[in-house]
C-alpha positions in Angstrom: 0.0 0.0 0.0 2.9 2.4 0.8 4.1 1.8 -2.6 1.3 2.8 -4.3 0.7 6.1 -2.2 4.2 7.0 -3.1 3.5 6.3 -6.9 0.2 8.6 -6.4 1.9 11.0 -4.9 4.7 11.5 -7.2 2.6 11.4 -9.9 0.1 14.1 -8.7 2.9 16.3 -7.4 4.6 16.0 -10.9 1.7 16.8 -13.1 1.1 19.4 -10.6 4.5 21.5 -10.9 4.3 21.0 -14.5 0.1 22.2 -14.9 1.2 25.2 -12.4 4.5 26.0 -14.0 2.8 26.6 -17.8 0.3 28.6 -16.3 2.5 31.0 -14.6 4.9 31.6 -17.6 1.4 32.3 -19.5 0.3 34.6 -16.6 2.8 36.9 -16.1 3.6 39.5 -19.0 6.2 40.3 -21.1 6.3 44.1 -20.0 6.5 42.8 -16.6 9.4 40.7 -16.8 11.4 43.4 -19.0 11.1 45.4 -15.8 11.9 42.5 -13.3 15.3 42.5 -15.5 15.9 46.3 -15.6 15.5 46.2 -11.8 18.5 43.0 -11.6 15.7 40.6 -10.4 17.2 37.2 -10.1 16.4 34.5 -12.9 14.5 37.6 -14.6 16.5 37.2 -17.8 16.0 33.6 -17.7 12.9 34.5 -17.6 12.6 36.7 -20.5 14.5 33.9 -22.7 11.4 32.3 -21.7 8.8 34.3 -22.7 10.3 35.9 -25.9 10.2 32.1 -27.5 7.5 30.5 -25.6 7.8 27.1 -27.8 10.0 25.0 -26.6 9.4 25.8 -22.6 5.8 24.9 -22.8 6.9 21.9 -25.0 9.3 20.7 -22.3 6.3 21.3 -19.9 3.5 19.1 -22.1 5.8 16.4 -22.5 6.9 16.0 -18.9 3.3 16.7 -17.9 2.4 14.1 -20.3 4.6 11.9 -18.4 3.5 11.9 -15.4 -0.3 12.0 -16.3 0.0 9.1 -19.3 2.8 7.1 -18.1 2.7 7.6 -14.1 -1.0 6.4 -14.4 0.2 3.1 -16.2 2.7 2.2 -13.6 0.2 3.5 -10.6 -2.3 1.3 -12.4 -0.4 -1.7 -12.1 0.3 -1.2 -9.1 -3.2 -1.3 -7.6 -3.9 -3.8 -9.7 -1.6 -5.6 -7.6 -2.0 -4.3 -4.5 -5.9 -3.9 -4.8 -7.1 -6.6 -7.1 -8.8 -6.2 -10.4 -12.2 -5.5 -8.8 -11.3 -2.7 -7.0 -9.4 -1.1 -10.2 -12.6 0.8 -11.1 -13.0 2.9 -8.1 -9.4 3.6 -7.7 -8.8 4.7 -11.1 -12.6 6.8 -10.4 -11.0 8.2 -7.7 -7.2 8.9 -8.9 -8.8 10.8 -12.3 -10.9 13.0 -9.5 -7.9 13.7 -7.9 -5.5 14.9 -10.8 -8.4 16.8 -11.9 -8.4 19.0 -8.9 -5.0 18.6 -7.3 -3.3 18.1 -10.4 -5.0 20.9 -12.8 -7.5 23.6 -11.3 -5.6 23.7 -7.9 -1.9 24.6 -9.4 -3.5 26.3 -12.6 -5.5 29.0 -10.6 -2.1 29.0 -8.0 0.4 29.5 -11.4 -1.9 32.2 -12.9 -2.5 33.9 -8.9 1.0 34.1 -8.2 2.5 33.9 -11.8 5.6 36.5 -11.0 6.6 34.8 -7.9 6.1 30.6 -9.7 7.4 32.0 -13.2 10.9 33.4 -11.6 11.0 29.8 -9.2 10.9 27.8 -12.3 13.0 29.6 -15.0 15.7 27.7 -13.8 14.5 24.5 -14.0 13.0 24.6 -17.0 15.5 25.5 -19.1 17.7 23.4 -17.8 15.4 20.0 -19.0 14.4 21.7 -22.2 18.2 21.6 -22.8 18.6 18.1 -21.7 15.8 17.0 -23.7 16.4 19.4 -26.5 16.5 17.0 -29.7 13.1 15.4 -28.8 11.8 19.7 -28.3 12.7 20.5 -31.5 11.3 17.6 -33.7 7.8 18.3 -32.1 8.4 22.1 -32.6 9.1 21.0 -36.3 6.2 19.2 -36.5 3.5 21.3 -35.1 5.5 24.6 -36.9 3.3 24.7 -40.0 0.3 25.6 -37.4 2.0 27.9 -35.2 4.0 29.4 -37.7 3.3 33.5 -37.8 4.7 36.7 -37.1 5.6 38.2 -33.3 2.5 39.6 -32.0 3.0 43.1 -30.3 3.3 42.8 -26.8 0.5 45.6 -25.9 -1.3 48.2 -28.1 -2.9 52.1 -28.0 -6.3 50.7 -26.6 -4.9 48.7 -24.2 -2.5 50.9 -22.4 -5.4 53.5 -22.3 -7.6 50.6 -20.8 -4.7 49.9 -18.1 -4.8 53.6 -17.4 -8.3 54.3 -16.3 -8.2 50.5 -14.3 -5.3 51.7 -12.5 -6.9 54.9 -11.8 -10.5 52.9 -10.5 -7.7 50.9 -8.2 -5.6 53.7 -6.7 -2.8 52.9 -8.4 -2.2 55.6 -10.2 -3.6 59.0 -9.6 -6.9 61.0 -11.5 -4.4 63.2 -13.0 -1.5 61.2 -14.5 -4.3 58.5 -16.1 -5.3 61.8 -17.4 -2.0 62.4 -18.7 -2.0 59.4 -21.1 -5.1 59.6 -21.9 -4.3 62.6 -23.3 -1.1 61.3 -24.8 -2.5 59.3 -27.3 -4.4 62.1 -28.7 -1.0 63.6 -30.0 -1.3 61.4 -33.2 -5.0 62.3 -33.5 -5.3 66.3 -33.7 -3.8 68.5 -36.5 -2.3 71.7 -36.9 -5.7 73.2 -38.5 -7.3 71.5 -35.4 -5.5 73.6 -32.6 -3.6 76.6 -34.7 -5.0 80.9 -33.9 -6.5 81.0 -37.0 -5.9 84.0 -39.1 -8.7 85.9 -38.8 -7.3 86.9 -35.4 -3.7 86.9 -35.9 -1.6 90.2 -35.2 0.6 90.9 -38.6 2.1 93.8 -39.5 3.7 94.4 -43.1 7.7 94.4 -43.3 7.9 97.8 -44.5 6.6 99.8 -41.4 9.1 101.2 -39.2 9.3 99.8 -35.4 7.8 103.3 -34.1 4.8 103.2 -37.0 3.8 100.2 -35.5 4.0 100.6 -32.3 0.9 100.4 -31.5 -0.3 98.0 -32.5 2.5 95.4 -31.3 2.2 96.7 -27.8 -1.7 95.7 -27.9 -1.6 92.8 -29.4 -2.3 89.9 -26.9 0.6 87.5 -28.8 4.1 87.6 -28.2 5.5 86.9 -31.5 3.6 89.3 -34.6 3.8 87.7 -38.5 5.6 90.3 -40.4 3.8 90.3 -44.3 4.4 91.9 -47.4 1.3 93.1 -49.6 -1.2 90.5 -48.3 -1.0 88.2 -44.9 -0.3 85.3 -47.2 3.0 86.9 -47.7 4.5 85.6 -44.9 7.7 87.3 -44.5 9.3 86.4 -40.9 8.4 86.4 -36.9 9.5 89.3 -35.0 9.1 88.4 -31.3 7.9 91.0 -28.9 11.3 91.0 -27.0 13.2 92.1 -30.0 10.7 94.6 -30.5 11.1 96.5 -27.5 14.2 96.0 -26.8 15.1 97.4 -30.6 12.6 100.9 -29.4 14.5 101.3 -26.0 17.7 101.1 -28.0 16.5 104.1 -29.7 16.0 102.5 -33.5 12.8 103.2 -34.1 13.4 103.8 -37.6 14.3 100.6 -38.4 11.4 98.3 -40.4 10.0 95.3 -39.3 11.3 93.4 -42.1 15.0 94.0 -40.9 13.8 93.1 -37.2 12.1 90.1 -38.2 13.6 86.3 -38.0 12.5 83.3 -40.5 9.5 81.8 -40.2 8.9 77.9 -40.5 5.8 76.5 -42.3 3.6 73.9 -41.7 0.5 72.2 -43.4 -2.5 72.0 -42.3 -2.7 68.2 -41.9 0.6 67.7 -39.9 -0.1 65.9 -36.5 0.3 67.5 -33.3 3.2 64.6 -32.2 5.7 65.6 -35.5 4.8 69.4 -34.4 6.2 68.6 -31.1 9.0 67.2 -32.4 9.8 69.9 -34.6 9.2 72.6 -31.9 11.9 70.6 -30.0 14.6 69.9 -33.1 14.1 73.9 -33.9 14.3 75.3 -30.9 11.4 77.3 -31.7 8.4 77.8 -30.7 6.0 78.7 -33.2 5.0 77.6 -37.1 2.7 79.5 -39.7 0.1 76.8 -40.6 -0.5 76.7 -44.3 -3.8 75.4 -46.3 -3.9 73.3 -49.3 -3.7 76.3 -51.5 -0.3 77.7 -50.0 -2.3 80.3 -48.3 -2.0 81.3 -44.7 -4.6 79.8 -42.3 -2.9 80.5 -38.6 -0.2 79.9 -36.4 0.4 77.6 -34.2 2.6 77.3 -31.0 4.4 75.4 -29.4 2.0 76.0 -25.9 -1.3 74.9 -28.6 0.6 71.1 -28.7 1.4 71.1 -24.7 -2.4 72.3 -24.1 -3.5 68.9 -26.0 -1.6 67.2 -23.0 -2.3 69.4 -20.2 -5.2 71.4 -20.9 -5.7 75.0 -21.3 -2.6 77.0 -20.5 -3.9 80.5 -19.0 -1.2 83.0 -17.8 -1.4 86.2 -16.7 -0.8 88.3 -19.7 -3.5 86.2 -21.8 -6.4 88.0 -22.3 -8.4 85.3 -24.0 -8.3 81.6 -22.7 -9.7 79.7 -26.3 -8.0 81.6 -29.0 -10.0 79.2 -31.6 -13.6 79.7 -29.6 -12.8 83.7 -29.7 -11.9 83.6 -33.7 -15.4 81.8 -33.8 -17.3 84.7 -32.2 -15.2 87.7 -34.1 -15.9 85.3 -37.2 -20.0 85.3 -36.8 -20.2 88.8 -35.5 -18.2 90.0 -38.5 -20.8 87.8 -40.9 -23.6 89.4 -38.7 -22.7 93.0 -39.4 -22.1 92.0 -43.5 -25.8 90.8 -42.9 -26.9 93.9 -41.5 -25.3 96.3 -44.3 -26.7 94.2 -47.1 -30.5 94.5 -46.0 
């Protein structure tokens, strides 16, 4: 009798490590164990061996598994067969299924996939040890079952997901309201579009190249921007920036006569279409911090900033000197009043 509880045993505990094992290396992710190796976690790179070619690991694991399920229940068989007698063989082999079921499979399965980071780094070891010992038999059934699980490298996460991760981790504490807000808003980079967040023109402050700094004045010391389009005949003459700084400091220095056109710096064009992501990174690459946005036709249709992309990410950016919050909502009200008054003179 002692011999066949030790042949149960063995054979339970076997099919056990191996049912639990699998269904930790499934369980935990890839991200996760890129980060258990970046913090020097030990057996972490074993690890990610693992999980970057899953194949031959869970192979190893199947065929042991298979082992000790197919082959351990032959010999524990026989030996109640001995031990027992042929009439009790039906209950015992009733009862022995019963118990691999749930000591053997749902017991370690739900343990693996529970506590997959702490099983998966235990058995990294181990497991690639025998799948080199037992290599040549790994790689014939990796050749035969290849033509089915032949395909390209799935990507590890995607847009959606991460998003989904973001707002879960909020709902759990985990991270706070604001930073799931963060990358939420992240994403939208690649979505939005110069035209979608550029001043549009119908409120821009230009002035035309040929004024002198005292002629205009005025005008630049009102305007709400701190960089003013300099033009030639038309605003879709686009001539350079002159930044407000210059400006002034040029009038304190006592040239007044100078023209706009010699204060002014180039300007750097954009279409319409370009995403809010490449403007970033050509705001950083530049060093500057503002492009005139151009329309299909070549013709001027805004500017946009450098704050317009960072706003996309955080927000509206108020400051003190900002006398209108929504640049775009404003340009929408000056537009209808102006069509309102064109209404009124025509009747």
């Amino acid at each position: 009798m002692t011999e066949l509880l030790v042949a149960v045993l063995i054979v339970v505990t076997g099919s056990a490590l191996c049912s639990g094992s699998e269904a930790a290396l499934f369980s935990v992710p890839l991200v996760k164990v890129r980060q258990l190796v970046e913090s020097r976690a030990p057996a972490a790179r074993v690890l990610l061996r693992i999980r970057q070619n899953m194949s031959r690991p869970i192979a190893t694991i199947v065929i042991l598994n298979n082992v000790f399920n197919i082959v351990g229940s032959i010999v524990v068989g026989s030996i109640a067969t001995t031990v027992l007698g042929e009439e009790w063989l039906g209950l015992f082999s009733a009862v022995l299924t019963l118990v691999i079921i749930i000591g053997a499979e749902i017991i370690p399965k739900t343990l693996g996939e529970r506590y997959a980071e702490t099983i998966a780094l235990t058995v990294a070891y181990p497991v690639m040890v025998v799948t080199t010992v037992i290599r040549p038999l790994v790689r014939a059934i990796e050749y035969l079952v290849s033509p089915i699980t032949r395909g390209g490298i799935r990507p590890v996460t995607n847009e959606a997901e991460i998003q989904l991760l973001a707002q879960i981790g909020q709902q759990e504490g985990s991270i706070e309201h604001d930073e799931a807000a963060l990358i939420q808003r992240a994403f939208r980079l690649n979505d939005v579009t110069a035209g979608m967040i550029m001043t549009p023109r119908v409120i821009l402050t230009y002035a035309h190249g040929s004024m002198s700094l005292e002629a205009a004045r005025q005008r630049i010391i009102e305007s709400p921007h701190s960089r003013i389009l300099v033009v030639g005949a038309s605003i879709d003459e686009v001539m350079g920036i002159v930044l407000k700084h210059d400006f002034l400091l040029a009038l304190i220095e006592g040239r007044g006569d100078q023209t706009l056109a010699d204060l002014s710096r180039k300007a750097r064009f954009v279409p319409e279409t370009v995403r809010a992501d490449k403007l970033l990174t050509t705001f950083q690459e530049a060093h500057e911090h503002l492009a005139v946005v151009v329309d299909e036709f070549g013709g001027v249709a805004g500017v946009v900033t450098l704050e317009d992309v960072l706003e996309v990410l955080t927000g509206e950016i108020v400051d003190e000197t900002d006398r209108v919050a929504d640049m775009q909502a404003w340009a929408r009200q000056r537009r209808q009043a102006l069509l309102s008054q064109k209404e009124e003179k025509s009747q």
